[in-house]
Every structure is written in C-alpha cells, then in structure tokens.
C-alpha positions as CSV (number, residue, x, y, z in Angstrom):
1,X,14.8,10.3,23.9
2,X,13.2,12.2,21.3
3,X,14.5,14.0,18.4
4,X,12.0,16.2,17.8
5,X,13.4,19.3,16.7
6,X,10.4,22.6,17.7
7,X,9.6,23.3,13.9
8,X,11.0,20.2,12.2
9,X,7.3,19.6,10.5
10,X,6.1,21.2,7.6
11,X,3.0,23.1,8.0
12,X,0.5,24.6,5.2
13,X,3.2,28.0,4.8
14,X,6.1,25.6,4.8
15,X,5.2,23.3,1.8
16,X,3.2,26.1,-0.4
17,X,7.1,28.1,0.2
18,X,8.7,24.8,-0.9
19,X,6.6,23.8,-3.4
20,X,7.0,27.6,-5.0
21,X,10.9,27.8,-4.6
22,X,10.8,24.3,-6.6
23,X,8.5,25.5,-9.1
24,X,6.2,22.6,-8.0
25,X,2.1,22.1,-8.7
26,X,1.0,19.0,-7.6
27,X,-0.1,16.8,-11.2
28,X,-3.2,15.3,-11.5
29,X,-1.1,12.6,-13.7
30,X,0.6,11.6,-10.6
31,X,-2.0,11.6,-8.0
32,X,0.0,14.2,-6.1
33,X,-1.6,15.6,-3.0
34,X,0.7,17.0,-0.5
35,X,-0.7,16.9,3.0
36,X,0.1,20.1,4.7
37,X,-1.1,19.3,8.3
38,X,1.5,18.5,10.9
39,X,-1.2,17.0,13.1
40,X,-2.0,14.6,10.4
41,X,1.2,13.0,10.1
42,X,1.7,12.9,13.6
43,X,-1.4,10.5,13.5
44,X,-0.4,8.5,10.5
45,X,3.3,7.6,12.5
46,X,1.1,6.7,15.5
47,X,-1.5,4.3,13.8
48,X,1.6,2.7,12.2
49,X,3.1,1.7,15.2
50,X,6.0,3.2,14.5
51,X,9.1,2.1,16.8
52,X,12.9,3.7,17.7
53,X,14.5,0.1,16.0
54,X,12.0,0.9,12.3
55,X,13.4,0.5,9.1
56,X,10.7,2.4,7.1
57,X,10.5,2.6,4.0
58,X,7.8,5.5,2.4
59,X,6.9,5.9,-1.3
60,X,5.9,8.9,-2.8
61,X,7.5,11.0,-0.2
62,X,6.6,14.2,-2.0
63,X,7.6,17.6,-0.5
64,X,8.7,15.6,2.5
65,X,5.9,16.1,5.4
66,X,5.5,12.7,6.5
67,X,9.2,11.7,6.3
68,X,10.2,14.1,8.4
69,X,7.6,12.7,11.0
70,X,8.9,9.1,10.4
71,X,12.5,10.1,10.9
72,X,11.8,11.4,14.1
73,X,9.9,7.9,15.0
74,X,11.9,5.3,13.7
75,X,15.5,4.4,13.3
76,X,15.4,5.0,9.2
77,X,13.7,6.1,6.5
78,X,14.2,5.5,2.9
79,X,12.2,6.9,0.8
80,X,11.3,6.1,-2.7
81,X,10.2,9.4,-5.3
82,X,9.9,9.0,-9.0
83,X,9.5,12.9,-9.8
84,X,13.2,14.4,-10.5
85,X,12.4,17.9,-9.2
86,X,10.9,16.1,-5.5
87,X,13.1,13.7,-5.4
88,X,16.4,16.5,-5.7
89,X,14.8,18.6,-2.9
90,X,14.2,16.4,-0.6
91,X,17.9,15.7,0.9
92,X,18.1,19.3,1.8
93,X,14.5,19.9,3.4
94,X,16.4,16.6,5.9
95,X,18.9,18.1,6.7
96,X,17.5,21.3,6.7
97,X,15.0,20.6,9.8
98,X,16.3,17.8,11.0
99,X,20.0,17.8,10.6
100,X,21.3,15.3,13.7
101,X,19.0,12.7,11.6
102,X,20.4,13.2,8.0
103,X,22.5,10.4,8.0
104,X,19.4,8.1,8.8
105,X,17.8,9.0,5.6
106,X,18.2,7.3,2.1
107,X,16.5,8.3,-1.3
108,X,16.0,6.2,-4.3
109,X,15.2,8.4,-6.9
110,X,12.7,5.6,-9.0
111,X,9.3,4.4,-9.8
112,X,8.3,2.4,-7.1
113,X,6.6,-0.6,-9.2
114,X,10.5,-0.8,-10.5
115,X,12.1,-1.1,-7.5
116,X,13.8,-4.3,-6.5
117,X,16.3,-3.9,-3.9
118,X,16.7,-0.4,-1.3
119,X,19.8,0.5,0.1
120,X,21.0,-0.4,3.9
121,X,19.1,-2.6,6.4
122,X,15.9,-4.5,5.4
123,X,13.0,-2.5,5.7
124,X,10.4,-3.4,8.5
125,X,7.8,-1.0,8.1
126,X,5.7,0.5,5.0
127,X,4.4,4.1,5.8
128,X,3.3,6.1,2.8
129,X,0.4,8.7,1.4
130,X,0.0,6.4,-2.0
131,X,-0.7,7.9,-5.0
132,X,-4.5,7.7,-5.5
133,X,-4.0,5.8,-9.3
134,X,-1.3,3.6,-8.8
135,X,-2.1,2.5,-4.9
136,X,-3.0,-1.0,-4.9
137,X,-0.5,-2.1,-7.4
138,X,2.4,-0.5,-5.8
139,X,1.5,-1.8,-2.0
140,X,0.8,-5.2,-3.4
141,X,4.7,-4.6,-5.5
142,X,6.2,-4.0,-2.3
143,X,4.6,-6.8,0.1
144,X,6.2,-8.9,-2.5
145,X,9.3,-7.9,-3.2
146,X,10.2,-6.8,0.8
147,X,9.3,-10.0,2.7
148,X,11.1,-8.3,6.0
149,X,8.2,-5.2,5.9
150,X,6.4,-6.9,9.1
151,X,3.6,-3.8,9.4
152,X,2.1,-1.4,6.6
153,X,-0.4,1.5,7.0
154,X,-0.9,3.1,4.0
155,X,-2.9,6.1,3.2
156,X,-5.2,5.7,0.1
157,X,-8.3,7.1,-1.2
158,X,-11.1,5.8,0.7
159,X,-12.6,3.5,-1.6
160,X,-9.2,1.5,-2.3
161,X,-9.2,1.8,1.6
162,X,-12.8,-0.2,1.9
163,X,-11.6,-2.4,-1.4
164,X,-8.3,-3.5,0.5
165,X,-9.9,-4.3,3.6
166,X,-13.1,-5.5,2.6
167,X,-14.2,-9.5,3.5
168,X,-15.9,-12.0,1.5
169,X,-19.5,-11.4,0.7
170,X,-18.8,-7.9,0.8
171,X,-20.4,-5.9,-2.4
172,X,-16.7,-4.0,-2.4
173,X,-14.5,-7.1,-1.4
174,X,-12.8,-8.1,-4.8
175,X,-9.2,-8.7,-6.8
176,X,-7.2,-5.9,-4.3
177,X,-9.0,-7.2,-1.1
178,X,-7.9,-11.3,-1.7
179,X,-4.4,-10.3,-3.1
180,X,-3.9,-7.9,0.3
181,X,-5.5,-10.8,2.4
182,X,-2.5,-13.4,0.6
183,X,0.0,-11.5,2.5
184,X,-1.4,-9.5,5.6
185,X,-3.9,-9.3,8.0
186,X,-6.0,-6.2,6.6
187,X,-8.4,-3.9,8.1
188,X,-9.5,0.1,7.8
189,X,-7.1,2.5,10.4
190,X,-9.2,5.7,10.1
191,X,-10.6,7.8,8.0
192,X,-8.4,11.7,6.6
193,X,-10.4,14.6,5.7
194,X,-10.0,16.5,2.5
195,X,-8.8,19.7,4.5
196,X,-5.6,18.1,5.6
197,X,-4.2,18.4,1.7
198,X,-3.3,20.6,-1.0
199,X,-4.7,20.6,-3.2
200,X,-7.8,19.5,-1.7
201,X,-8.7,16.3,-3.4
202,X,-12.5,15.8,-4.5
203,X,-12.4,12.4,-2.7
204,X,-11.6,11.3,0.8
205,X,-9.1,9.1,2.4
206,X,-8.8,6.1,4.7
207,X,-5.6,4.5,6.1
208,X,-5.0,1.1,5.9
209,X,-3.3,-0.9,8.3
210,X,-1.3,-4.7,7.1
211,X,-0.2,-7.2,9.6
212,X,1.8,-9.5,7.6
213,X,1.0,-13.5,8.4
214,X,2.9,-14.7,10.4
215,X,2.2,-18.3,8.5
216,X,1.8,-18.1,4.8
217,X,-1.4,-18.9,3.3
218,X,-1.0,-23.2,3.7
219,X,-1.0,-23.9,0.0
220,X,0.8,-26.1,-2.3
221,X,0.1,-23.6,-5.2
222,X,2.5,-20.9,-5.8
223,X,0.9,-17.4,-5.7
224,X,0.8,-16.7,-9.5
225,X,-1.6,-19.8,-9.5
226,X,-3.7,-18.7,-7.0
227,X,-3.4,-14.9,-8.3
228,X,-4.7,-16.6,-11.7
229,X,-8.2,-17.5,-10.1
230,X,-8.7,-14.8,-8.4
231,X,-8.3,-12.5,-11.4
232,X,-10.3,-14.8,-13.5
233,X,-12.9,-15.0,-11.1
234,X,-13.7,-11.7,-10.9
235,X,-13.0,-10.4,-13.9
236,X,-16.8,-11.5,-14.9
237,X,-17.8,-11.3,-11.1
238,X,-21.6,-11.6,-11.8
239,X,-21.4,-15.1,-13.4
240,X,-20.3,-18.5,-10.8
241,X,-17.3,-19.9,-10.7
242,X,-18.1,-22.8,-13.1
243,X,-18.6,-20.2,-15.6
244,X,-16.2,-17.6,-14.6
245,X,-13.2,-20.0,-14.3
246,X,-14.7,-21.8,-17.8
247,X,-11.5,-19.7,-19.4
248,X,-9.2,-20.3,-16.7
249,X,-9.9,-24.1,-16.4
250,X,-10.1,-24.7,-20.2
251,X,-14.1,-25.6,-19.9
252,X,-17.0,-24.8,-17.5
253,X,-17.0,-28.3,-17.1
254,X,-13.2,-28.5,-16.0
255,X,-13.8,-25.8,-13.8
256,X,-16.6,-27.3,-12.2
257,X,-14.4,-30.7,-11.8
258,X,-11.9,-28.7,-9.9
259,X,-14.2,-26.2,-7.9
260,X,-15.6,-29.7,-6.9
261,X,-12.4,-31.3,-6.0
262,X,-11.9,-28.0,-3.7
263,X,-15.4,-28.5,-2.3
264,X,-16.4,-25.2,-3.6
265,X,-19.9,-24.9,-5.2
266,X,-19.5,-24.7,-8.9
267,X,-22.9,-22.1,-8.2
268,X,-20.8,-19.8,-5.8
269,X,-19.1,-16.8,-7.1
270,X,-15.7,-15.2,-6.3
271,X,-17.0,-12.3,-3.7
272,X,-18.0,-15.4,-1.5
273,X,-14.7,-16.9,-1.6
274,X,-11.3,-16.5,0.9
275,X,-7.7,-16.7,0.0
276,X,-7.5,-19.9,1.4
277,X,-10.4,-21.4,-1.0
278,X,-8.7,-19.6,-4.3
279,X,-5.8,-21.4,-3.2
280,X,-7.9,-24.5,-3.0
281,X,-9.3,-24.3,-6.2
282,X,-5.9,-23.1,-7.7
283,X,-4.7,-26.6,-6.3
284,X,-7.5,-28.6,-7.9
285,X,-6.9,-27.8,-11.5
286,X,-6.0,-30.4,-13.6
C-alpha cells in the first residue's frame, strides 16, 4: 500500500520557498544543484529499483526532493548532508509532508568521505544526486565502507557517468571506471536534462546504475595492491605498462618481469586492461 501523500514532492515553487526561508543559494564550492522536478525523482527511485524492504542510504540530500521520493519507496532512508543550514532543515520538511513516515528517516549531519558507520539497519541501497566535484571519490568511499549496499544508481555529471561505466579500450575508460568495476557491475541508467535543476548546471547528467558482485574479484591481492597499479598505470596513460609501472615495480625491467608473469604484454597499456588483469599483475610483483 502506498504512502504517497497528494503533494508530498517538492516542485520548482516548493524548493525556491525553502531555499529562501533558509537563506539558501546553492554554492558552486559544493556542487550544489537542487533538482526541482517531481517527475524526475520519480524516475531516479524507479531506475534504482527501489523496494518496500530498502534501507537507502542518500548523500547530499540537499533541500530534500529526492528523499522524500525514496521514503515513500523504501522502508528507510538515511541521509547523509555536510552543509549545517540543509542538514537542520531537513527533519522538518519530513515530517512536514510526510509525517506517518518521519520515524523512518535518519540524518547524519557529516561529510560523506568521513563517514564510517550510519545509524540503524545496514543500508542496502545507494540513491543520491552526487555532488558534481567530489562524485567518484565519495561512491567509491561508500562501496567500501557499506559492504551490505547490494544496488547503487547514482546521479553524476555526465562525463563521470561515461568515466564510471566505461570498458576497456574505451578512450574514457580509466582510474574511476576499474575501481567502480572492483566492486559492481557498472553501466549508464539514463541520461537528465539541465531543465530539471536549479540552478541549471552548464553540464548534463547521467545516472549510473551498480550491481555489486556477487563474487569478489578472485584475487589473492588485497585491493590497495591492485588500487596501486591501476593508479600507476594510468597516471602516465600514454606510455605501456613496462614503462608506466617502471615506478611502481622499482624498474621497467621489474615491471616487465611481472606484467610477464601475469601474461600481460609489457607493450599493452592500462585502458586495455580489466580489473581482473590489474589484479593479475598486482599478484605478480616481486
């Protein structure tokens, strides 16, 4: 049975009243764009699967239009908001519009790339409108630290979109699109207009949807090994790997000993490599 409450969503009126009773302009410094289109979020909850039994947690809830839209979906929401003045409003806009689901919502009033533990039940879902600067290093923050988040869509500008869900021997695939590959299944969910936000952003948006493995990448590297190759590799993307790793391995002839060992051509560079190769190479080092 739904909870849906006729007027629970924020519309374009709604969040410009909000944001002007708070005193609120959306900072450039944050990447703040609010999305004031109902429709929109509607969508977002949709493409992320989003069921009665969800724990979902959302960062960088904002003025509150997409919670709302969760907490009528799943069976929680916690949401995670560094700015003080956001983050002391949004209690009351719950329980202002959606009052029989108040008790279902938790804040945590924090930087997201701080936080280590959430209040209540794990957290099985990842739904947010990322900040455009900080987006891959807080999804990648939160994969980590919440091994229960089973599904993610995220909404991010649309070249971290293409980045984060790009495949090997893609020009764009790189450092975000192995890392996201370590722990999900990734792939591109959509594309969002630049209508759907105030302020408009001079960029548009694509959503992102995760599928976490279900079996870990089979290595017997940890992750901050394999995370070490990958970043070395392409931080000097244009060279191969027998010269890119030189650093990492010691010597371009060490590197070339292990890409070897991995059966990776020492000639190959890193945009032509999967997860599962970094970790073989990671494995090989001496």
């Amino acid at each position: 049975m739904s909870t849906t409450e006729p007027d629970a969503l924020l519309g374009p009126a709604d969040i410009r009243e909000l944001a002007a009773a708070l005193g609120v302009r959306p900072t450039k410094q944050r990447g703040q764009n609010f999305v004031i289109d109902a429709n929109t979020v509607r969508r977002i909850v949709r493409t992320a699967g989003v069921r009665p039994d969800d724990v979902v947690v959302e960062v960088g809830p904002g003025l509150g239009s997409l919670t709302l839209a969760l907490l009528e979906a799943a069976d929680r929401v916690t949401a995670v908001e560094i700015d003080d003045v956001l983050a002391g409003a949004l209690p009351a806009t719950i329980a202002a519009r959606l009052p029989a689901r108040k008790d279902r919502f938790a804040l945590v009033h924090s930087d997201a790339m701080l936080v280590q533990e959430l209040p209540g039940p794990a957290p099985t879902a990842l739904v947010a409108n990322l900040p455009y600067n900080v987006a891959v290093p807080v999804l990648l923050h939160m994969l980590d630290r919440f091994p229960t988040i089973e599904r993610t869509l995220v909404m991010v500008q649309a070249e971290v979109a293409d980045r984060l869900a790009a495949k090997p021997g893609n020009k764009v695939y790189g450092v975000p699109s192995v890392k996201a590959n370590w722990y999900a299944e990734v792939k591109r969910a959509g594309s969002i207009g630049r209508n759907v936000f105030w302020p408009a952003p001079n960029v548009d948006s694509g959503l992102v949807s995760l599928v976490r493995r279900t079996e870990p990448v089979k290595t017997t590297a940890t992750k901050a090994e394999v995370f070490a190759v990958v970043d070395a590799a392409f931080a000097q993307r244009r060279k191969t790997l027998r010269a890119a790793l030189a650093g990492w391995a010691g010597s371009a002839a060490l590197a070339e000993e292990a890409l070897v060992a991995a059966g990776i051509s020492p000639q190959a560079r890193g945009e032509a490599l999967t997860v599962e190769e970094f970790a073989r190479i990671a494995e090989a080092k001496k």
